[in-house]
C-alpha positions in Angstrom: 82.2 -30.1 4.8 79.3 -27.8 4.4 76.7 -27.6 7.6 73.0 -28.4 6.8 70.7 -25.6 7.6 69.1 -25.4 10.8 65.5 -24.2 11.5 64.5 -22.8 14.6 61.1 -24.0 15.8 60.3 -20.0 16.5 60.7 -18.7 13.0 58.1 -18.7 10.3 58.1 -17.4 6.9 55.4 -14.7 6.7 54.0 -14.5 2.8 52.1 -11.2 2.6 48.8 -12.1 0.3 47.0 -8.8 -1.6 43.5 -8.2 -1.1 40.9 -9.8 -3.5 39.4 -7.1 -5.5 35.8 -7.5 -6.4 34.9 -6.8 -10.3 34.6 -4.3 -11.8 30.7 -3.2 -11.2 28.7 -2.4 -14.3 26.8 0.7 -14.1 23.8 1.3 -16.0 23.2 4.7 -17.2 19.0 5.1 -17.5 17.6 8.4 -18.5 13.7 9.1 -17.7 11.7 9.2 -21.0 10.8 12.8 -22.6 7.8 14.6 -20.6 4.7 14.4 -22.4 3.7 17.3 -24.9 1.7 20.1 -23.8 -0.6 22.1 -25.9 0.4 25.3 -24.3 -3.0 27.1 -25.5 -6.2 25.0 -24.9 -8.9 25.6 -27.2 -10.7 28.2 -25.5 -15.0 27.1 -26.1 -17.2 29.5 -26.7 -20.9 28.6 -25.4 -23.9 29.9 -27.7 -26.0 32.6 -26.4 -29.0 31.7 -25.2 -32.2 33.5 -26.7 -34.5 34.5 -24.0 -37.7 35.8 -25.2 -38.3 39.3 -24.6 -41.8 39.0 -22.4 -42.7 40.0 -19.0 -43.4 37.6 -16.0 -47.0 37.0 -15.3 -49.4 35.7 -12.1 -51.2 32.9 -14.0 -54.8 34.7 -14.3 -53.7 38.0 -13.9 -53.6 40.8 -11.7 -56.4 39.6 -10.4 -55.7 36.6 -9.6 -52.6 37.7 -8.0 -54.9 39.7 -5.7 -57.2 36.6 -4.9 -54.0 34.7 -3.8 -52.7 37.0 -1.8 -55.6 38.0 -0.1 -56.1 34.2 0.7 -52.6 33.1 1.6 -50.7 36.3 3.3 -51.5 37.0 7.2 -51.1 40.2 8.4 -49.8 39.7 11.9 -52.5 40.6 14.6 -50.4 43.0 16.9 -49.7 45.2 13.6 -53.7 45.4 12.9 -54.4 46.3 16.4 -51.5 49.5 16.7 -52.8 50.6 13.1 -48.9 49.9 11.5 
């Protein structure tokens, strides 16, 4: 006669599970774009010369007149009058 199988109430069966792995992740690769050209030698601009007439500067009316005006609008200060400077 064969003898069933007895359980004990203590004993469990243990199944050992292996972890979930996530996907595989995709990886995107992006390069930055080209740097812009650069003209390594600017035009250099060359401004025209400027023709400046060849004539002396002149008090309107003269010498004289430069006399008159300053005559009329320079004042000698009175302290240098009065110790002859």
């Amino acid at each position: 006669m064969v003898e069933p199988e007895v359980k004990h109430p203590l004993t469990r069966k243990i199944i050992i599970v292996p972890p979930k792995t996530d996907p595989p992740k995709t990886v995107i690769k992006l390069t930055p774009p080209n740097p812009p050209k650069v003209n390594p030698d600017p035009p250099v601009i060359v401004p025209e010369p400027i023709d400046f007439r060849n004539i002396e500067a002149m008090f309107p009316g003269g010498a004289t007149e430069l006399q008159k005006w300053i005559f009329a609008n320079v004042e000698y200060p009175e302290v240098s009058i009065q110790i002859e400077d």
